[in-house]
C-alpha positions as MATLAB code, in Angstrom:
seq = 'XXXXXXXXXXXXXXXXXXXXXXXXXXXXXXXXXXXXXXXXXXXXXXXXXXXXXXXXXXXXXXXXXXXXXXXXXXXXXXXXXXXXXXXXX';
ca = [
       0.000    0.000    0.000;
       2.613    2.384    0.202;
       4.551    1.858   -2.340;
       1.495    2.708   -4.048;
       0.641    5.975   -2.394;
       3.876    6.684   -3.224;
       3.674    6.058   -6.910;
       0.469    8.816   -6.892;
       2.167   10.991   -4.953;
       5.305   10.592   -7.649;
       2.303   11.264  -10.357;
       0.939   14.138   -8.957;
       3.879   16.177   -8.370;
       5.205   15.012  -11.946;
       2.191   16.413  -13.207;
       2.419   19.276  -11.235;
       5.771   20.383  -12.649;
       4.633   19.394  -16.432;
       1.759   21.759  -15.635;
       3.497   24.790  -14.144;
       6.609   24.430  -17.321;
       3.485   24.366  -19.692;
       2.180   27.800  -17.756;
       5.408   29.231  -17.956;
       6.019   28.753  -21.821;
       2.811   29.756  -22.663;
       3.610   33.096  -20.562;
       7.040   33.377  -22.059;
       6.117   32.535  -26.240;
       2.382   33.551  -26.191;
       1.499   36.436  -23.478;
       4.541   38.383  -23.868;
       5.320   39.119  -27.651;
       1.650   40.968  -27.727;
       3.096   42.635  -24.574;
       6.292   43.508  -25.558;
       4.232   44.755  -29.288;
       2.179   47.166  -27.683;
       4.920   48.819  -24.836;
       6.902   49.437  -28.009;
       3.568   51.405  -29.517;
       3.041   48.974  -32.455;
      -0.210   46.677  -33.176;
      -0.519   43.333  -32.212;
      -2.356   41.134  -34.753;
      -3.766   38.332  -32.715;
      -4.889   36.369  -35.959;
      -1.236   36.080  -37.352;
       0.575   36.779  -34.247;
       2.351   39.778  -36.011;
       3.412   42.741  -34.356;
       2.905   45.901  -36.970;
       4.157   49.185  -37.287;
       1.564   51.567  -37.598;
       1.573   54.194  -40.384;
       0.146   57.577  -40.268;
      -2.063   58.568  -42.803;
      -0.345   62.285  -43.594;
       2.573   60.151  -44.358;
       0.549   58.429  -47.257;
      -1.778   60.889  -48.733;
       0.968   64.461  -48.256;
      -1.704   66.175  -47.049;
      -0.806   68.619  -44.264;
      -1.921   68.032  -40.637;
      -5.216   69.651  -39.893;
      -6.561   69.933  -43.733;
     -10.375   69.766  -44.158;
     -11.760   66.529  -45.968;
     -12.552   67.651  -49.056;
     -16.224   67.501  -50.347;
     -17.540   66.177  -53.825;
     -17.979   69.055  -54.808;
     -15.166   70.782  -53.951;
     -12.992   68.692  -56.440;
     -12.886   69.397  -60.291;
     -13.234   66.884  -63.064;
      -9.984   66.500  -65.021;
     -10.582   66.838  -68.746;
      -8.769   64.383  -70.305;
      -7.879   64.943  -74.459;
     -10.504   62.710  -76.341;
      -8.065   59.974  -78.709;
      -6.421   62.418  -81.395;
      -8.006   65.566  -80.628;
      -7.970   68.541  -78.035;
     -10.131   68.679  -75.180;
     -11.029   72.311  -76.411;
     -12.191   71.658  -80.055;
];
């Protein structure tokens, strides 16, 4: 009987330290890239697990800080030349 007891006991703390190596590892390769993403000010993509540099848009589009969307009709229509002729004919 106490060899047995002993073999549970042997069990249970075996699983115990297969259970707290699995917590750590998922702490250590899952919890703390997303951590580490978003202290650094970047954007953690949970789907692919990619941490992203965000871009701002005045970057892209040269438009200067502050400008006012524009409105449909505040844009005009480029005239472009019909195929061997002059838009003004």
């Amino acid at each position: 009987m106490n060899r047995f007891i002993s073999r549970v006991m042997i069990a249970f703390v075996a699983l115990f330290g297969v259970s707290a190596a699995a917590a750590i590892v998922y702490a250590i390769y899952w919890q703390k890239p997303e951590q580490r993403c978003e202290l650094h000010g970047s954007w953690w993509d949970p789907s692919d697990r990619v941490c992203a540099q965000p871009i701002y848009l005045p970057n892209i589009t040269h438009r200067p800080i502050g400008s006012p969307k524009l409105k449909p009709g505040d844009v005009q229509p480029i005239m472009m030349a019909p195929p061997g002729g002059s838009p003004h004919a």
